[in-house]
Each structure stands twice: as C-alpha cells, then as structure tokens.
mmCIF file of the N, C-alpha and C atoms, coordinates in Angstrom:
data_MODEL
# 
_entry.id   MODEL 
# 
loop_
_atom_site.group_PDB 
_atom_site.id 
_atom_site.type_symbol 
_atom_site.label_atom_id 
_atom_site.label_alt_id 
_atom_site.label_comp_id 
_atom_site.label_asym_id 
_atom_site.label_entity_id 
_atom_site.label_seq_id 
_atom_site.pdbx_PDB_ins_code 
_atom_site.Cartn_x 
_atom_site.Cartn_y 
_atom_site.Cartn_z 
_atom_site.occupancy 
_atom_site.B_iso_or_equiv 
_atom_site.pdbx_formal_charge 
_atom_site.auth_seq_id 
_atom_site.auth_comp_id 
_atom_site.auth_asym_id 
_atom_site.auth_atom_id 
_atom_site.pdbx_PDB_model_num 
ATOM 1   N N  . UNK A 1 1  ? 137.416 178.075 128.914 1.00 0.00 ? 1  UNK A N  1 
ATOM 2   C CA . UNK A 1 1  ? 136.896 178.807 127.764 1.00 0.00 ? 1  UNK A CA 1 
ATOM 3   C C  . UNK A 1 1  ? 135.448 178.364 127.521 1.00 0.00 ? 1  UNK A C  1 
ATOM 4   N N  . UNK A 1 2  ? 134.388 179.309 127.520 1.00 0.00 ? 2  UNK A N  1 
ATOM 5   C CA . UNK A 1 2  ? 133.317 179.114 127.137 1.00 0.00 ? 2  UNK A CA 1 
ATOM 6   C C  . UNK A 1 2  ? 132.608 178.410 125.613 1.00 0.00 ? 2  UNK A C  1 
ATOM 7   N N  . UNK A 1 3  ? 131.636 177.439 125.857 1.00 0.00 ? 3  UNK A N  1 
ATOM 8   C CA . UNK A 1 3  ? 131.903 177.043 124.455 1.00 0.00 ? 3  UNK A CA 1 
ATOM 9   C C  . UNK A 1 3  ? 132.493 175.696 124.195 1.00 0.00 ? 3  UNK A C  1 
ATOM 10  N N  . UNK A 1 4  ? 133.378 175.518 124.582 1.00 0.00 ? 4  UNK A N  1 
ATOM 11  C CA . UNK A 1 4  ? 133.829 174.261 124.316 1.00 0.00 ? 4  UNK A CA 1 
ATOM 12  C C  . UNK A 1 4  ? 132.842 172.768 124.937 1.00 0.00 ? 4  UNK A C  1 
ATOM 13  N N  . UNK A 1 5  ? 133.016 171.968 124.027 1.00 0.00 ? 5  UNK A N  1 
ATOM 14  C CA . UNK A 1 5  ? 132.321 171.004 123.961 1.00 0.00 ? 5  UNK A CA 1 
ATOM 15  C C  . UNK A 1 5  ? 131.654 170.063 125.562 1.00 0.00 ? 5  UNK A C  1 
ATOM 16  N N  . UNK A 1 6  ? 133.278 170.268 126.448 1.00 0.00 ? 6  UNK A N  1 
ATOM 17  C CA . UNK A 1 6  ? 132.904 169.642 127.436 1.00 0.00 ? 6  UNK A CA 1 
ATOM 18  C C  . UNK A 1 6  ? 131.741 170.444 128.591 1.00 0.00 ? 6  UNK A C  1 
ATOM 19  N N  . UNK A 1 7  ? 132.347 171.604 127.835 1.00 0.00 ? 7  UNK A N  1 
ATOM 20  C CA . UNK A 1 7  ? 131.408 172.806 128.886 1.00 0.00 ? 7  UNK A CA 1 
ATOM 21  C C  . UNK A 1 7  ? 129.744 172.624 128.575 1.00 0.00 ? 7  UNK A C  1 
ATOM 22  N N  . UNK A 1 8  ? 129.570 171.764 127.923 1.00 0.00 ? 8  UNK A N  1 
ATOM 23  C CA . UNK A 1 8  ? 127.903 171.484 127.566 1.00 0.00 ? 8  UNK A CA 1 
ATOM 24  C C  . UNK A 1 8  ? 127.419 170.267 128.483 1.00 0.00 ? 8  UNK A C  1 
ATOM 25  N N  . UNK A 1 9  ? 126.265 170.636 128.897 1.00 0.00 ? 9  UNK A N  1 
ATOM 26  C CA . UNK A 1 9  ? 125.942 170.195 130.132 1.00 0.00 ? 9  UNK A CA 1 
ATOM 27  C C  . UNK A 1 9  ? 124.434 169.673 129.627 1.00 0.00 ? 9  UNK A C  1 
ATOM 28  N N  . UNK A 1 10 ? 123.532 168.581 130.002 1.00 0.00 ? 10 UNK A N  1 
ATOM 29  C CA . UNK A 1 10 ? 122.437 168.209 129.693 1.00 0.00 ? 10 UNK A CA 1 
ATOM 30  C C  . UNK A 1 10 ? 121.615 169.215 130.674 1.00 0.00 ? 10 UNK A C  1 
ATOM 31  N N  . UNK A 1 11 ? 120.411 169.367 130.033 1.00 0.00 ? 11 UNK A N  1 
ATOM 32  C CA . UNK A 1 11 ? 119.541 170.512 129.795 1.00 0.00 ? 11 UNK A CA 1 
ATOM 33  C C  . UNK A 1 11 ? 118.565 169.468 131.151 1.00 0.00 ? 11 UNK A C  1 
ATOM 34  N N  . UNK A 1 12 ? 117.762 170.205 132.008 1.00 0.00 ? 12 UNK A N  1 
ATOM 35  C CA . UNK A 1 12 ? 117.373 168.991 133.395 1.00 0.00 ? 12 UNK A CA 1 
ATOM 36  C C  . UNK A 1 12 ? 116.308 170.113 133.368 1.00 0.00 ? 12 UNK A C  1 
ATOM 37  N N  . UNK A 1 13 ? 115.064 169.355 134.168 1.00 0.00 ? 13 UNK A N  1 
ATOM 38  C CA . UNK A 1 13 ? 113.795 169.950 134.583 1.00 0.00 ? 13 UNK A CA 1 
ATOM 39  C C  . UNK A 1 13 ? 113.544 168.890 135.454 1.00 0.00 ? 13 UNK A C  1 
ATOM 40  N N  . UNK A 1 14 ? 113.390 169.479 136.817 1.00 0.00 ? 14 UNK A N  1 
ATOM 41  C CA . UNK A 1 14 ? 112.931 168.656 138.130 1.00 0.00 ? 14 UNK A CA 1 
ATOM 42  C C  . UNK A 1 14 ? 113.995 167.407 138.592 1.00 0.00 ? 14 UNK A C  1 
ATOM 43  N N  . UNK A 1 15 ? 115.023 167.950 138.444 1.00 0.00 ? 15 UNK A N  1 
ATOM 44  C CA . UNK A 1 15 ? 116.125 166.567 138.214 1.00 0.00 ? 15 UNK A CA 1 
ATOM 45  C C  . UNK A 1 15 ? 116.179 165.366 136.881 1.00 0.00 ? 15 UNK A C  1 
ATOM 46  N N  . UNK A 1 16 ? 115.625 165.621 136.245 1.00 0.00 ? 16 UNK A N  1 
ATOM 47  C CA . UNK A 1 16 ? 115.443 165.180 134.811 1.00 0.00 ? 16 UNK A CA 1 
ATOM 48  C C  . UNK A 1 16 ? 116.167 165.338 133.786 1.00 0.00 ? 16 UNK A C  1 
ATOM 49  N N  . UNK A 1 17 ? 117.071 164.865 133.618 1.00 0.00 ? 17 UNK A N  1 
ATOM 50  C CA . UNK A 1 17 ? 117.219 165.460 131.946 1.00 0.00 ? 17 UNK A CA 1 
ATOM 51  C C  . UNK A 1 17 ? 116.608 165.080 130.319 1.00 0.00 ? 17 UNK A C  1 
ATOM 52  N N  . UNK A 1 18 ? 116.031 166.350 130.331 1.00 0.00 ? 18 UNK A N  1 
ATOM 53  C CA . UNK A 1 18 ? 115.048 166.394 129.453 1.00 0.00 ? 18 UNK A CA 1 
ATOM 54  C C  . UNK A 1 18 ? 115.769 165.923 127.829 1.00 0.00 ? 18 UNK A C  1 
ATOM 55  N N  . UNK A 1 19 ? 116.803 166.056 127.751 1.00 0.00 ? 19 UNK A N  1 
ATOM 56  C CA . UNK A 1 19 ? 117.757 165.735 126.372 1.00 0.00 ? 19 UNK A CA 1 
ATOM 57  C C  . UNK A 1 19 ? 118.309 163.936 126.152 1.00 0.00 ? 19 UNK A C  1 
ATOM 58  N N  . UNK A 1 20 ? 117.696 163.393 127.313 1.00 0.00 ? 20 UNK A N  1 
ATOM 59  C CA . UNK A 1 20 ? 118.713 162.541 127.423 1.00 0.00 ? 20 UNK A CA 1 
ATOM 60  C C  . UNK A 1 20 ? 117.902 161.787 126.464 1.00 0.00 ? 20 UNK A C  1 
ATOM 61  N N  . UNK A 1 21 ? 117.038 161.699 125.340 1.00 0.00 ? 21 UNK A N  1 
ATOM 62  C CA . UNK A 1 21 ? 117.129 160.783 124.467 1.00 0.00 ? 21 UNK A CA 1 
ATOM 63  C C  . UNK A 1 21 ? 116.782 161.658 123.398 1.00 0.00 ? 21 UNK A C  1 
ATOM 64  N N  . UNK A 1 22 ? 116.433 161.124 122.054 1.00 0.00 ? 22 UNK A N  1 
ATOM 65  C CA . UNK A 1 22 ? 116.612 162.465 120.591 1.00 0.00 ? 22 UNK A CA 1 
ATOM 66  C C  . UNK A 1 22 ? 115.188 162.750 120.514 1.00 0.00 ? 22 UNK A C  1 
ATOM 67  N N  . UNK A 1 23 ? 114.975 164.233 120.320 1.00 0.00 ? 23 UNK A N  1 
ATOM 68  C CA . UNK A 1 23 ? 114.284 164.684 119.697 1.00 0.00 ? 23 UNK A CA 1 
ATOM 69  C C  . UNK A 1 23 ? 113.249 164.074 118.564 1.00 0.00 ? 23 UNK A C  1 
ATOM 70  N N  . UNK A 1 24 ? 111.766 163.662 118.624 1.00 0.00 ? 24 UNK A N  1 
ATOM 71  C CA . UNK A 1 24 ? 110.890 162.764 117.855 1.00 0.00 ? 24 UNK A CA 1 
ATOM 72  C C  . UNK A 1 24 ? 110.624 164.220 116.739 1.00 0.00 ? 24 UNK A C  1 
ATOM 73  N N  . UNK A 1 25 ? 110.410 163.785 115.649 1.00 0.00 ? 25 UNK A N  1 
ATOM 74  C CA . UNK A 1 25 ? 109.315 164.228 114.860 1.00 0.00 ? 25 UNK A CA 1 
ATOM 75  C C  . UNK A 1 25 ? 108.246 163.901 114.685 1.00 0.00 ? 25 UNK A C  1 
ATOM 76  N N  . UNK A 1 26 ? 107.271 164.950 113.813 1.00 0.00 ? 26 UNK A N  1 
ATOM 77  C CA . UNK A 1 26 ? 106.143 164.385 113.975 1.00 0.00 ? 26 UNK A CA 1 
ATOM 78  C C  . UNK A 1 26 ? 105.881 162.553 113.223 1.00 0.00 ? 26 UNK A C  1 
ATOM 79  N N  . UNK A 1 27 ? 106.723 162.622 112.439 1.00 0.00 ? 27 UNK A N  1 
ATOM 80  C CA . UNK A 1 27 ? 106.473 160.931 111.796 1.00 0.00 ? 27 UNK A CA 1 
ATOM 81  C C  . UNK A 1 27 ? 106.534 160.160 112.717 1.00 0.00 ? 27 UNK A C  1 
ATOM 82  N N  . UNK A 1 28 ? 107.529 160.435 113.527 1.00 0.00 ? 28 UNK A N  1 
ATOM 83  C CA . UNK A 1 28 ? 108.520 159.477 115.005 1.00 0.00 ? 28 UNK A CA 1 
ATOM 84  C C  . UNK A 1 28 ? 107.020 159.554 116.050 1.00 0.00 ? 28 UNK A C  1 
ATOM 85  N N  . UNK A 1 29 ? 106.999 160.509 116.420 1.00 0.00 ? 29 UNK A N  1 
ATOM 86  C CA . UNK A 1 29 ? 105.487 160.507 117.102 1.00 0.00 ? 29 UNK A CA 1 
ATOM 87  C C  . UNK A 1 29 ? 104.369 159.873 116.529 1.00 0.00 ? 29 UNK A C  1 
ATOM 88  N N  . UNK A 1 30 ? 103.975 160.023 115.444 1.00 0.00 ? 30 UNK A N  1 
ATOM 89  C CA . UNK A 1 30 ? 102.948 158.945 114.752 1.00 0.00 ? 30 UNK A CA 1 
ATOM 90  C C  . UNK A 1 30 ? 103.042 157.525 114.929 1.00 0.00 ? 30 UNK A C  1 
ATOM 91  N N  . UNK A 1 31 ? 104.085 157.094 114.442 1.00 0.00 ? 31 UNK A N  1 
ATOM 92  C CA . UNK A 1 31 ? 104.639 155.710 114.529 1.00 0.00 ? 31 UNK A CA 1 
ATOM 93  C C  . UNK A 1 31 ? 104.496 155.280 115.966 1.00 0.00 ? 31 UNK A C  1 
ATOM 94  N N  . UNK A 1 32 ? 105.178 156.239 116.831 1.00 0.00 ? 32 UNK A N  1 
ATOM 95  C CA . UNK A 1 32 ? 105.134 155.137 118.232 1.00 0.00 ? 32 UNK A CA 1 
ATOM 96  C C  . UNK A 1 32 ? 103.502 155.160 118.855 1.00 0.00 ? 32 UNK A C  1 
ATOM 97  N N  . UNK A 1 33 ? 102.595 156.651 118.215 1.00 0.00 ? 33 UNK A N  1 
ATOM 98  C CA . UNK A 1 33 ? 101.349 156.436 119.108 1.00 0.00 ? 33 UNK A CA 1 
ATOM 99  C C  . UNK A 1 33 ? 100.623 155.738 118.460 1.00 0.00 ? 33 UNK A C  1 
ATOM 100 N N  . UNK A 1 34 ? 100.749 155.390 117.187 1.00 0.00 ? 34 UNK A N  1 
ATOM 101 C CA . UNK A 1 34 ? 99.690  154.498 116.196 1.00 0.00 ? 34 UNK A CA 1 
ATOM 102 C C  . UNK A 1 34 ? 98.820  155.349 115.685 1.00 0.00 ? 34 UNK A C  1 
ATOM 103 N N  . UNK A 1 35 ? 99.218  156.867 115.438 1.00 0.00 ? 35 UNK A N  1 
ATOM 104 C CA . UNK A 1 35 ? 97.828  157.452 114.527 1.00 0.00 ? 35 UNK A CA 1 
ATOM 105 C C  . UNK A 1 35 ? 98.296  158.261 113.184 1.00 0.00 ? 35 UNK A C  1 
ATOM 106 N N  . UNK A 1 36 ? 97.652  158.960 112.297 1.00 0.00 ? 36 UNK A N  1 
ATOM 107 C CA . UNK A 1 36 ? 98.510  159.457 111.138 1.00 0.00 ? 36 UNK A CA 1 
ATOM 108 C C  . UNK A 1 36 ? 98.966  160.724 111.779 1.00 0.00 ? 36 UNK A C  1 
ATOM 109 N N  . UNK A 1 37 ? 100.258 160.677 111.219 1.00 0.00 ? 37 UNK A N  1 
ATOM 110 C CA . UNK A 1 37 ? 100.934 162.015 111.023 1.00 0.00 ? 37 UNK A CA 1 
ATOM 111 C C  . UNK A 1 37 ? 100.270 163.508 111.241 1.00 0.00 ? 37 UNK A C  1 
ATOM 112 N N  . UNK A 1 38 ? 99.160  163.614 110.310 1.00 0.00 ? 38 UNK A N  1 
ATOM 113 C CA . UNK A 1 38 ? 98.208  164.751 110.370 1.00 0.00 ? 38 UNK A CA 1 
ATOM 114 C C  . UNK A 1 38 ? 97.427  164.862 111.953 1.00 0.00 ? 38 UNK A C  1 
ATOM 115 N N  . UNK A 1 39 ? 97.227  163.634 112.496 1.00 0.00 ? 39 UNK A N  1 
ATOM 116 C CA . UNK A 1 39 ? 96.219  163.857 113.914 1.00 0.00 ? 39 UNK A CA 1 
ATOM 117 C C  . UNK A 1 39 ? 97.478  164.810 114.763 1.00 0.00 ? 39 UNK A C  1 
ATOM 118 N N  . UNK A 1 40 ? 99.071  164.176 114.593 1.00 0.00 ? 40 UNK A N  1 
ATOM 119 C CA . UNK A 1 40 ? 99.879  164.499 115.083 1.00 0.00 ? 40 UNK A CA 1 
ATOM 120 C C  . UNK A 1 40 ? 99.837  165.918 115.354 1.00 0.00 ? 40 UNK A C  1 
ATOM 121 N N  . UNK A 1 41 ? 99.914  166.746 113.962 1.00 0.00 ? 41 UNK A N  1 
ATOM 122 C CA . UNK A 1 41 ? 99.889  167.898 113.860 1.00 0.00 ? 41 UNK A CA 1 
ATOM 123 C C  . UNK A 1 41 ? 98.603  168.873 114.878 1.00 0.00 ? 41 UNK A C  1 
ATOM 124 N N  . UNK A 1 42 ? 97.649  168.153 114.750 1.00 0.00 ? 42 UNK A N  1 
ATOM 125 C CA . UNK A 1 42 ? 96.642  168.588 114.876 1.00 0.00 ? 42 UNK A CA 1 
ATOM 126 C C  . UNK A 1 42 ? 96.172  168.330 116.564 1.00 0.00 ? 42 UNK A C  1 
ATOM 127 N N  . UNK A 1 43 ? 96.666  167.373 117.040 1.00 0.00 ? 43 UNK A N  1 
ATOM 128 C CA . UNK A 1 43 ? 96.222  167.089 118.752 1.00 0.00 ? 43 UNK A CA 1 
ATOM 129 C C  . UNK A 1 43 ? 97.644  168.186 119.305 1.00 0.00 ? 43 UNK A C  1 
ATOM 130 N N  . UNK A 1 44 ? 98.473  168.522 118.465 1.00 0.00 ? 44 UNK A N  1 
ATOM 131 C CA . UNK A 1 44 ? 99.510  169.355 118.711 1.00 0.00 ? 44 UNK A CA 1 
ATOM 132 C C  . UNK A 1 44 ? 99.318  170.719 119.443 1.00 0.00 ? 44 UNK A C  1 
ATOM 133 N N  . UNK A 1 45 ? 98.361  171.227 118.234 1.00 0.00 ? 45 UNK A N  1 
ATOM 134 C CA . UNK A 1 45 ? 98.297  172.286 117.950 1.00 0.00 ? 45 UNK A CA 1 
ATOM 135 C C  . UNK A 1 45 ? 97.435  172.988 118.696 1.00 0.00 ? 45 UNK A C  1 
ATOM 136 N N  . UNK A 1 46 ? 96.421  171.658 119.237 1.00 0.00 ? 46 UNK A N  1 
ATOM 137 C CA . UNK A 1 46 ? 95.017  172.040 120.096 1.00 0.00 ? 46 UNK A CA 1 
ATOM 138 C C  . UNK A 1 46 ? 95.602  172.005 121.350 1.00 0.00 ? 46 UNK A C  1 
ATOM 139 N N  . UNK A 1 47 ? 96.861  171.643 121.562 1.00 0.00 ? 47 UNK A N  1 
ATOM 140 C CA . UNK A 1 47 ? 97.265  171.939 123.166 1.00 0.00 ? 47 UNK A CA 1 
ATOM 141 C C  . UNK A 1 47 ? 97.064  170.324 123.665 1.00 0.00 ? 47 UNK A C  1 
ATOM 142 N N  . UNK A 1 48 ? 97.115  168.693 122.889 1.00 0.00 ? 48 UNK A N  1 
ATOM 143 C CA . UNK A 1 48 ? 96.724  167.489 123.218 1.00 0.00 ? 48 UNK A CA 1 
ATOM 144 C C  . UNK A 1 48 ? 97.856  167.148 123.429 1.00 0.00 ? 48 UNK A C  1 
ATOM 145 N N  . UNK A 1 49 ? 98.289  166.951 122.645 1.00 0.00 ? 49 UNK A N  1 
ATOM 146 C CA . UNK A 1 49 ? 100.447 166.593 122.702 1.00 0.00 ? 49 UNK A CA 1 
ATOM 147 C C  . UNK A 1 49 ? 101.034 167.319 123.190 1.00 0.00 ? 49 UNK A C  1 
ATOM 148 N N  . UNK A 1 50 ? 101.984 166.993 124.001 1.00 0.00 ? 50 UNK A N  1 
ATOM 149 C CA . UNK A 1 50 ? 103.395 168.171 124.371 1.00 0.00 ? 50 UNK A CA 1 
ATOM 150 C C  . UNK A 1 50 ? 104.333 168.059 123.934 1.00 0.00 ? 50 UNK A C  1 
ATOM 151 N N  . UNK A 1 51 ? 104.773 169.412 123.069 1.00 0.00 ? 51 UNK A N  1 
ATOM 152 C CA . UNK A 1 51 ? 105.498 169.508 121.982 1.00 0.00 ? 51 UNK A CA 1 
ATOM 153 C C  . UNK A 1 51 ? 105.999 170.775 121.833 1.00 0.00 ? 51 UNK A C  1 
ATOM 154 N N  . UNK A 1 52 ? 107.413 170.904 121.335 1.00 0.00 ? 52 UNK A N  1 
ATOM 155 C CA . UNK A 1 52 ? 108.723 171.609 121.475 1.00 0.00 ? 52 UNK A CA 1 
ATOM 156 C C  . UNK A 1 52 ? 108.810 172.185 120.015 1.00 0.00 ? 52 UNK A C  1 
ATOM 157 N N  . UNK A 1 53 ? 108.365 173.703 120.016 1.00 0.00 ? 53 UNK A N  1 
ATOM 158 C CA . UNK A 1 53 ? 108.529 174.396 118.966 1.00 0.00 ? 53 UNK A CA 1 
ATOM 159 C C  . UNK A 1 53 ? 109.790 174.763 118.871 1.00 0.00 ? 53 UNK A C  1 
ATOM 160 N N  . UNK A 1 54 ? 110.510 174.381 117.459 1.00 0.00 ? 54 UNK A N  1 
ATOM 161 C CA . UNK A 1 54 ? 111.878 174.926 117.241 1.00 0.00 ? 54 UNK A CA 1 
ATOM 162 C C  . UNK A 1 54 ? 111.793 175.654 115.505 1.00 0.00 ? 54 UNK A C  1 
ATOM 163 N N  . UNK A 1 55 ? 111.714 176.820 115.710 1.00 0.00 ? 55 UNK A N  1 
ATOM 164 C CA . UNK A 1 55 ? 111.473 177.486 113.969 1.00 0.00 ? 55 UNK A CA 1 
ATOM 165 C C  . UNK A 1 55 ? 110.023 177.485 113.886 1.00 0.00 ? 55 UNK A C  1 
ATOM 166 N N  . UNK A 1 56 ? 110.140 177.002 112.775 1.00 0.00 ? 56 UNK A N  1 
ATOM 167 C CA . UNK A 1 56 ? 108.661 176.515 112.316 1.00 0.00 ? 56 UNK A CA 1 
ATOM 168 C C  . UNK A 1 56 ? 108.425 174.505 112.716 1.00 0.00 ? 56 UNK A C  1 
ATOM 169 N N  . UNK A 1 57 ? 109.439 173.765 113.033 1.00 0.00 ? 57 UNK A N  1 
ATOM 170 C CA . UNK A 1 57 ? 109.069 172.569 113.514 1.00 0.00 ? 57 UNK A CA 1 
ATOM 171 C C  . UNK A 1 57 ? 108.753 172.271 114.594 1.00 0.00 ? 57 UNK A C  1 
ATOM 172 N N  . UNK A 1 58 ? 107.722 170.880 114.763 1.00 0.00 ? 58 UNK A N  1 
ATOM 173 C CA . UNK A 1 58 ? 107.580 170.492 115.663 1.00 0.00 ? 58 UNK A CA 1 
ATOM 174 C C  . UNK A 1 58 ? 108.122 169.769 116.541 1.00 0.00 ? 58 UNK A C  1 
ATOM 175 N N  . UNK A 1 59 ? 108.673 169.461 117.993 1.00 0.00 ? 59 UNK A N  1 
ATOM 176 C CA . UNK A 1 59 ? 109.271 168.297 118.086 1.00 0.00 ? 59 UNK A CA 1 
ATOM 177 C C  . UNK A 1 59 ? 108.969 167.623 119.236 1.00 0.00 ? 59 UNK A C  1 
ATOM 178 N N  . UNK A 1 60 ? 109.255 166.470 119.512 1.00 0.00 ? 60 UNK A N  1 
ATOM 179 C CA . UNK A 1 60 ? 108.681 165.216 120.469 1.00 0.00 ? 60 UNK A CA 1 
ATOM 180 C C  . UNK A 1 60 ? 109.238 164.622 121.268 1.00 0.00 ? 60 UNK A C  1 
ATOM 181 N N  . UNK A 1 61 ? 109.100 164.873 122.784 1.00 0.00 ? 61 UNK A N  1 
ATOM 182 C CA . UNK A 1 61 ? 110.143 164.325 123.484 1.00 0.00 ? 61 UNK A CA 1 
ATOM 183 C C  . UNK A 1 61 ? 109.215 162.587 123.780 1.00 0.00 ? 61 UNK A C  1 
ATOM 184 N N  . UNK A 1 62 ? 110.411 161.494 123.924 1.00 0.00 ? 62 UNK A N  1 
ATOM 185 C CA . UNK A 1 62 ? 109.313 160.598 124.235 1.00 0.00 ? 62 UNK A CA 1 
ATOM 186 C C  . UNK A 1 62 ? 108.615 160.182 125.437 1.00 0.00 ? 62 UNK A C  1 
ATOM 187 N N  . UNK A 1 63 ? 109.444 160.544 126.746 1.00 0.00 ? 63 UNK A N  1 
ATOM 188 C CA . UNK A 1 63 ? 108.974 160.966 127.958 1.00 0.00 ? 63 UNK A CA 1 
ATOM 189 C C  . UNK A 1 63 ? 107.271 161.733 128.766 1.00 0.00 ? 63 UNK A C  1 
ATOM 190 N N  . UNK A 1 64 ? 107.581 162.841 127.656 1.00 0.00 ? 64 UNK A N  1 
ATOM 191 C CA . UNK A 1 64 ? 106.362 163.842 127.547 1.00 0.00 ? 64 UNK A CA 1 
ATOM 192 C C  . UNK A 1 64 ? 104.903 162.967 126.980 1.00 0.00 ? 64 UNK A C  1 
ATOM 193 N N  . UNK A 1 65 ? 105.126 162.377 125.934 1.00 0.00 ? 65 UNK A N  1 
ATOM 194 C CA . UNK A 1 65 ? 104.535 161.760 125.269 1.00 0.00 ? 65 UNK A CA 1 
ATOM 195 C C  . UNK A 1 65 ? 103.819 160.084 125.779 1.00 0.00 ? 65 UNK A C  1 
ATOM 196 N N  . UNK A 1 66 ? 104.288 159.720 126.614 1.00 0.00 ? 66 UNK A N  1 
ATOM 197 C CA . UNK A 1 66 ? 104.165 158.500 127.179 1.00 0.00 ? 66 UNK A CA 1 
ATOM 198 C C  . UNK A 1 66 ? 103.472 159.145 128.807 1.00 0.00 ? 66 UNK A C  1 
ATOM 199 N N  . UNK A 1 67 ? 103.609 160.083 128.975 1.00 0.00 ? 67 UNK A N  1 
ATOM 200 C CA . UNK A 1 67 ? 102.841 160.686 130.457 1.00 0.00 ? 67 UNK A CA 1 
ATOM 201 C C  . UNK A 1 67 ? 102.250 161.802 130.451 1.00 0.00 ? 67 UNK A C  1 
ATOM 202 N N  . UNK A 1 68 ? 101.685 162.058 128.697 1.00 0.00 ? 68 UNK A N  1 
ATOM 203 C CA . UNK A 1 68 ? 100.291 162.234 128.384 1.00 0.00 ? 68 UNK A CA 1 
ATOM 204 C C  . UNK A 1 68 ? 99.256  161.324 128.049 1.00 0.00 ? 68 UNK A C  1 
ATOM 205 N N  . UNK A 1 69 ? 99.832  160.268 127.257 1.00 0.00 ? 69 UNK A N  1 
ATOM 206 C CA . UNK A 1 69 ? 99.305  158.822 127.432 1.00 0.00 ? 69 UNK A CA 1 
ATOM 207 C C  . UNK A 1 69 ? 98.583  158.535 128.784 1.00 0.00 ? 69 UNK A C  1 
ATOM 208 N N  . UNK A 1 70 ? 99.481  158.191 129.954 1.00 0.00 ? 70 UNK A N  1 
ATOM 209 C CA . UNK A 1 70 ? 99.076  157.932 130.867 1.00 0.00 ? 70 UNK A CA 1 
ATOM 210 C C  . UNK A 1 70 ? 97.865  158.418 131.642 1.00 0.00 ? 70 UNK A C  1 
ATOM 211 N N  . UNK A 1 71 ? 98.367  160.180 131.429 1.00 0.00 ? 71 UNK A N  1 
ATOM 212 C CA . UNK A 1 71 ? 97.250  160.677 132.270 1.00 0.00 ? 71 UNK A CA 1 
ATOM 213 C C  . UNK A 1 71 ? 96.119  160.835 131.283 1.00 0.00 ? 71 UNK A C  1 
ATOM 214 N N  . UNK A 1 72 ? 96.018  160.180 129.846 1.00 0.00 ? 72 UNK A N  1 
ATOM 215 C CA . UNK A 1 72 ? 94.386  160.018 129.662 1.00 0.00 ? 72 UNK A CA 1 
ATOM 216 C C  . UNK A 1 72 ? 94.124  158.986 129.406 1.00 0.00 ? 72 UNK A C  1 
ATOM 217 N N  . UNK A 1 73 ? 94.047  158.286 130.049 1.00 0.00 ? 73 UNK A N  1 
ATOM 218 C CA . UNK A 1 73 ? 93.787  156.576 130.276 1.00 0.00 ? 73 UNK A CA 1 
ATOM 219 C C  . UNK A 1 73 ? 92.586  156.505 130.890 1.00 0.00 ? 73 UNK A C  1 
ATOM 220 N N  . UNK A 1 74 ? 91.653  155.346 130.347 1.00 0.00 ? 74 UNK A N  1 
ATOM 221 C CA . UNK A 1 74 ? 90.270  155.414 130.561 1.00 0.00 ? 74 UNK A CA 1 
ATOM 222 C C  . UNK A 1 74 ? 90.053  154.351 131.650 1.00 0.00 ? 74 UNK A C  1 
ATOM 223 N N  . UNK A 1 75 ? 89.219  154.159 132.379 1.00 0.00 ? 75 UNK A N  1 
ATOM 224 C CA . UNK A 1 75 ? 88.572  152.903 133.022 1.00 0.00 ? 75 UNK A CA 1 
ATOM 225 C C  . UNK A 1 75 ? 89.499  151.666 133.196 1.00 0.00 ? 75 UNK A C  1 
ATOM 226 N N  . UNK A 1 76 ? 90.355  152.743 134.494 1.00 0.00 ? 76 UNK A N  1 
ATOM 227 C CA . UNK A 1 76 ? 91.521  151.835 134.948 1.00 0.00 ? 76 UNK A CA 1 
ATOM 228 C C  . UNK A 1 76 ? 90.992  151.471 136.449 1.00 0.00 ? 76 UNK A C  1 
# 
C-alpha cells in the first residue's frame, strides 16, 4: 500500500542523501556561519547561500552550506 511509512525512502542526489540530517533555518544557519540572521536572508537571496525554498521559508541544508564555505576560501 502506497503511503505507508516504511514505503518512505530518503530523498538522494548523486548517491547522497540529501535528508539525512534536519533541515537549518535561517537562525540555525546564522549561528553555525557566525553572521546575523539578516546577512542570512540576504547572501540568500543574492544567489550566495544554497537554500531550499519551502512556502514562503527558507531552509538550510548543512552539507550545502559547508561546500559553499569551502569553495570560497581565500589564499589557501
């Protein structure tokens, strides 16, 4: 029967599963990158962060977020 609980399967991109830890908000994202809340919104919005529109919220995988980090790393 379709639907049932076991029949839910983690959600994968490139052999990945993209679910396998919770969903950040923007506070959760602030906190772990060290900047306010508002930059959050705003490096978001300009296409800086990669980030998961659901409704009207924003949301934060921490994966995504740690290998945008990476790839703008200065004078390595």
């Amino acid at each position: 029967m379709a639907g049932r609980r076991e029949d839910i399967r983690p959600i994968t991109q490139h052999g990945d599963e993209i679910l396998r830890e919770p969903l950040l908000d923007a506070a959760d994202a602030a906190t772990l990158l060290g900047i306010p809340r508002s930059s959050v919104y705003e490096y978001a919005q300009r296409g800086e962060l990669p980030h998961v529109k659901i409704g009207r919220h924003l949301k934060f995988i921490r994966c995504d977020l740690e290998r945008a980090l990476v790839e703008r790393r200065i004078g390595i």
